[in-house]
C-alpha positions as CSV (number, residue, x, y, z in Angstrom):
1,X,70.7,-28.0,40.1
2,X,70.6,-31.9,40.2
3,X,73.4,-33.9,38.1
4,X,72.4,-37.3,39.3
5,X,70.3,-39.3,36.2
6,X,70.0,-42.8,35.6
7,X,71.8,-45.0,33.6
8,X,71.4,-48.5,32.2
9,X,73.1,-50.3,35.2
10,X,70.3,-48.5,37.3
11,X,68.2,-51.1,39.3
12,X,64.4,-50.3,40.2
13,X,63.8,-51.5,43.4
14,X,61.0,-53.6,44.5
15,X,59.0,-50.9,46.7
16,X,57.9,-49.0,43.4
17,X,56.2,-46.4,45.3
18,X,59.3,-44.5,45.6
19,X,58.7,-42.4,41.9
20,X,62.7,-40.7,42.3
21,X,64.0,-44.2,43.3
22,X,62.2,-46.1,40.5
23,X,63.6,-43.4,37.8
24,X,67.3,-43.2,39.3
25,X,66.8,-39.7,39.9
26,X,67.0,-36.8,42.7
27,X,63.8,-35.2,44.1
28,X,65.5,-32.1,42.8
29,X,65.6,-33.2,39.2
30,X,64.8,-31.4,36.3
31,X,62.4,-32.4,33.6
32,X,65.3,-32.9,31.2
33,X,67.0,-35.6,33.9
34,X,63.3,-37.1,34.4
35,X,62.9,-37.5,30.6
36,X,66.6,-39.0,29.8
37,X,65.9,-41.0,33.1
38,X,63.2,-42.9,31.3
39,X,64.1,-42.6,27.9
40,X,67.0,-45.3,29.4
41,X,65.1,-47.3,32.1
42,X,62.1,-47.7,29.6
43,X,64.5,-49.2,26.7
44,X,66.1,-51.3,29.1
45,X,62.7,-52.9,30.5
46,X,61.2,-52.7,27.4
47,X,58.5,-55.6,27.1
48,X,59.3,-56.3,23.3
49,X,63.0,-56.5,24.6
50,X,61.8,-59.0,27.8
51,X,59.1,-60.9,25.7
52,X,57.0,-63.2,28.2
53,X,58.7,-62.1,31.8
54,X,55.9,-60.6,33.6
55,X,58.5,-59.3,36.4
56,X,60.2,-57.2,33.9
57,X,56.8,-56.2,32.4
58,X,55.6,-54.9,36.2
59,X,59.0,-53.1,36.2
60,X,58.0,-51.3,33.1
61,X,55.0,-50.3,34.1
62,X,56.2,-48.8,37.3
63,X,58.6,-46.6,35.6
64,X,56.0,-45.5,33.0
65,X,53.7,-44.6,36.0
66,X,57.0,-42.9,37.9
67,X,57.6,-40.8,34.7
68,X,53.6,-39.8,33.7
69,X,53.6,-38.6,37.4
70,X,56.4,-36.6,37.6
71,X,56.4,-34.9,34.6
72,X,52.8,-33.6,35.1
73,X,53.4,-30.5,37.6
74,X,50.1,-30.6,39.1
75,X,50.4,-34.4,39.8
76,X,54.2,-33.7,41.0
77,X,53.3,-31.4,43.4
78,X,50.7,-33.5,44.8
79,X,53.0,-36.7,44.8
80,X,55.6,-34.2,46.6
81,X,53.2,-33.8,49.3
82,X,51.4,-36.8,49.5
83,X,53.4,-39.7,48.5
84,X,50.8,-40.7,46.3
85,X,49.1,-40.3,42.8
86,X,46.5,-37.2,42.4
87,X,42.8,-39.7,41.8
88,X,42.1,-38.6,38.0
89,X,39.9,-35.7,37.0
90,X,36.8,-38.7,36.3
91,X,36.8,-39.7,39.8
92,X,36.5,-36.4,41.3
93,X,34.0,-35.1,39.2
94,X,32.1,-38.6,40.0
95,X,32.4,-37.8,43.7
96,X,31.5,-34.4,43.0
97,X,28.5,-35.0,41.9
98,X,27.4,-38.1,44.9
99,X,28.6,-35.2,47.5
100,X,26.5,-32.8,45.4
101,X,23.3,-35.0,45.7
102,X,23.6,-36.3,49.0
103,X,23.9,-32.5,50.2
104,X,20.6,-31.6,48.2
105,X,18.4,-34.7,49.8
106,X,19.9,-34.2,53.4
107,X,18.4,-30.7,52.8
108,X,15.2,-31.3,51.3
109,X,14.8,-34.4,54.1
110,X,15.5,-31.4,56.9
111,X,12.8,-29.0,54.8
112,X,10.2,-31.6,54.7
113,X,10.4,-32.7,58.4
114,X,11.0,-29.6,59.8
115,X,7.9,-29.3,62.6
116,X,8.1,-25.8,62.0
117,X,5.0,-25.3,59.9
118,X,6.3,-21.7,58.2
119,X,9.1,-23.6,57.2
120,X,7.5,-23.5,53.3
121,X,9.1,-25.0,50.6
122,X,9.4,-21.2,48.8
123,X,10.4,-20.1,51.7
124,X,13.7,-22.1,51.4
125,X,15.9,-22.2,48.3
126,X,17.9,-26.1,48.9
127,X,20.3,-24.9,45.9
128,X,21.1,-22.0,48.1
129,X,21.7,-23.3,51.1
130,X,23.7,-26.3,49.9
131,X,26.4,-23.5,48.1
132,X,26.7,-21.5,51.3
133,X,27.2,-25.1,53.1
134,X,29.8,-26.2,50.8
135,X,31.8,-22.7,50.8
136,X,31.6,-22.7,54.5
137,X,33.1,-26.5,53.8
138,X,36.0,-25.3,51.7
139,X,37.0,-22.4,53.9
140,X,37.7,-25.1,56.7
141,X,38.9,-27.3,54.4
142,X,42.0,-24.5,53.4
143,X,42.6,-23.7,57.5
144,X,42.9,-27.4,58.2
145,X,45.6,-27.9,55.6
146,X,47.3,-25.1,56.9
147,X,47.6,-26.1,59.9
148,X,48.2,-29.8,59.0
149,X,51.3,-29.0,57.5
150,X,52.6,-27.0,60.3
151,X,52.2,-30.2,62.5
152,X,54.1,-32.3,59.9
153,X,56.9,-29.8,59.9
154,X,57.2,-29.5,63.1
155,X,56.7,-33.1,63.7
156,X,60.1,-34.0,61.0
157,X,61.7,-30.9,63.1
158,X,61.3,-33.1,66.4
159,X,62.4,-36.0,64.9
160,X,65.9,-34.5,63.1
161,X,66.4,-33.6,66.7
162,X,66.3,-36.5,68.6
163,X,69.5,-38.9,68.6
164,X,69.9,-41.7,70.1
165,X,73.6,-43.3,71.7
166,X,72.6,-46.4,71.5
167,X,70.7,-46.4,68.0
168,X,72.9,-44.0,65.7
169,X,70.7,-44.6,63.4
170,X,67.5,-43.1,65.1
171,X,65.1,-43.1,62.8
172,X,65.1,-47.2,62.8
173,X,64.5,-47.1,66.2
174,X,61.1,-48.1,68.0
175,X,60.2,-45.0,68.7
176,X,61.7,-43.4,65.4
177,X,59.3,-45.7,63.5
178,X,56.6,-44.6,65.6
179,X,57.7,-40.7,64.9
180,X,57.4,-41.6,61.4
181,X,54.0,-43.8,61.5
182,X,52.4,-40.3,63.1
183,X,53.4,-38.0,60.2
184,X,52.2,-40.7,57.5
185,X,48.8,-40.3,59.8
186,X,48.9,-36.5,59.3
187,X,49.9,-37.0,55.3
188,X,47.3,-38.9,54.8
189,X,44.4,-36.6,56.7
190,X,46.4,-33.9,54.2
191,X,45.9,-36.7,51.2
192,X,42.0,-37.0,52.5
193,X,41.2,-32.8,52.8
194,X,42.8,-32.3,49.3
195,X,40.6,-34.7,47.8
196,X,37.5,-32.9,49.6
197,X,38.1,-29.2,48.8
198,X,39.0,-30.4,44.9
199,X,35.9,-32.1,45.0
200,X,34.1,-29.5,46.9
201,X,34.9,-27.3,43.8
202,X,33.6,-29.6,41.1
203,X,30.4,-29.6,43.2
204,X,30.2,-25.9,43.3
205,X,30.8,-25.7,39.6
206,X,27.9,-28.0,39.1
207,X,25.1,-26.6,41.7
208,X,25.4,-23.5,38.9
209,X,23.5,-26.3,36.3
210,X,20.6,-26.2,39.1
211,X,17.9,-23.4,39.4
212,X,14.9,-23.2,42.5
213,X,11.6,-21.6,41.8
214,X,11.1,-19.5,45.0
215,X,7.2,-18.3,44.0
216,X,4.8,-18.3,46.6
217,X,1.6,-20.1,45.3
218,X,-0.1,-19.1,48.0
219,X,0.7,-15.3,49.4
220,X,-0.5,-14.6,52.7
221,X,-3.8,-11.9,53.2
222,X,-3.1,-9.2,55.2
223,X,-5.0,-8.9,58.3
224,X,-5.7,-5.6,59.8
225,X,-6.2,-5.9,63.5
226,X,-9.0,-4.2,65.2
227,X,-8.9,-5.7,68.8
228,X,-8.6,-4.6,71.6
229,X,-4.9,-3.9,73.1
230,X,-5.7,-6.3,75.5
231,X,-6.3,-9.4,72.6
232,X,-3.4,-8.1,70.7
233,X,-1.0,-8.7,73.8
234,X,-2.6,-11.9,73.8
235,X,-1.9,-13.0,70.7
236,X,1.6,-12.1,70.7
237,X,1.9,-14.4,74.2
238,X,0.4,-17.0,72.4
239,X,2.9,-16.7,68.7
240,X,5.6,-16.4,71.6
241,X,4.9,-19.3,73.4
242,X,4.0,-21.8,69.6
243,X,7.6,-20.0,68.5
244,X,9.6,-21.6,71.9
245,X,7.9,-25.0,71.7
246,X,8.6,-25.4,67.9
247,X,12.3,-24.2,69.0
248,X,12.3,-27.2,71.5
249,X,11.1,-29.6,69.1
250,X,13.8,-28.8,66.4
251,X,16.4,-29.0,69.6
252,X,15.3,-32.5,70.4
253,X,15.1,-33.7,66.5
254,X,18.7,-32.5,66.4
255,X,19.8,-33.8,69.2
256,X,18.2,-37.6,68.3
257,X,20.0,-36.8,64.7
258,X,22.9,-36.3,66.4
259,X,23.1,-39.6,68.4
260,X,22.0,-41.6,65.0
261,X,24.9,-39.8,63.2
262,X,22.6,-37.6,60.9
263,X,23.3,-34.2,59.7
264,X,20.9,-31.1,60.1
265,X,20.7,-28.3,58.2
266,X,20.4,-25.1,60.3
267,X,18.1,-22.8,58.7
268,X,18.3,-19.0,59.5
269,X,15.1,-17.3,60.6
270,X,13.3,-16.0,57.7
């Protein structure tokens, strides 16, 4: 249990981003030590006690953010991992839904050009398809950060290890800094996945509001077939051969999609 807490001789130091630093406290501290922490800094830089010193104001306003953040589990936990404040419930749900729409058009768009001509608006449900892509999403989403923080821990593992004669302090060094810069790159890829997969789960929560009418308006006559063997084995050359050349067709349209930095949807036979 921590025992370190702030007092009024406490200074908050000009890189604010630092939430333990700005309150004076341990990353180990309590809730109680948070709370006294800036139940002390927060008289101290108190605006109506600083009237008209916007330095002191900034300072306030850091420790108020410092304190909302770590007092809040949820956003703790993420600040813990991150180094950075959770985006607010508003923004995600706003994302939510763009990612929501923007999966919904890129699968109508693939629907409506498809060359394949069974490919029938009832024969495809988009709201369907969309879900199962954005599950499939969130599953990768989880193994990435998995293995993510494997790299970073073994990445601060590497660097505890390495000492330097000529640079006690190793860390400082060139190629310490350069250690360091790497596993802010991996922190913020972390940062960037848990963004998508909380987003990911607003979207999936909202694709529940939409419904697709899969009725065929038009249901197809059944044809009894009294040819000849012969004619029926021609036929079936004939489906065979219209099957592979609208497979080639989709190939290439994926392929140009590809190299102008579209996105297909891959729908399974029917």
């Amino acid at each position: 249990m921590s025992t370190h807490v702030a007092t009024s001789d406490h200074k908050v130091p000009e890189d604010t981003d630092d939430f333990y630093a700005v309150l004076g406290v341990l990353k180990t501290a309590t809730f109680d030590e948070i709370k006294q922490a800036y139940r002390v800094l927060a008289m101290k830089y108190h605006p109506d006690r600083n009237v008209g010193d916007e330095r002191v104001l900034k300072i306030f306003q850091a420790v108020q953010t410092a304190y909302d953040t770590l007092m809040d589990p949820d956003k703790r936990a993420y600040y813990d991992e991150i180094g950075k404040i959770k985006p607010s419930e508003d923004a995600l749900r706003d994302d939510a839904l763009t990612v929501l729409h923007q999966n919904l058009i890129a699968c109508i768009d693939a629907l409506v050009q498809s060359p394949d001509p069974s490919a029938e608006p009832w024969k495809i449900n988009p709201v369907r398809e969309v879900k199962g892509k954005l599950t499939a999403e969130l599953t990768n989403a989880h193994a990435n950060i998995k293995l993510l923080k494997r790299a970073i821990k073994r990445y601060e593992d590497v660097l505890k290890r390495f000492k330097s004669k000529k640079n006690p302090d190793f860390e400082k060094s060139q190629f310490g800094v350069m250690m360091i810069t790497k596993i802010g790159n991996v922190k913020n890829s972390i940062e960037q996945i848990l963004n998508m997969i909380a987003v990911h789960k607003y979207a999936l929560q909202m694709i529940d509001d939409y419904d697709y009418d899969m009725f065929n308006p038009n249901p197809p006559n059944i044809i009894i077939n009294t040819g000849s063997p012969g004619s029926t084995s021609a036929h079936n050359a004939a489906t065979t051969a219209m099957q592979e050349a609208q497979r080639a067709q989709q190939q290439e349209l994926q392929r140009m999609a590809t190299q102008l930095g579209m996105s297909f949807f891959n729908f399974p036979p029917r």
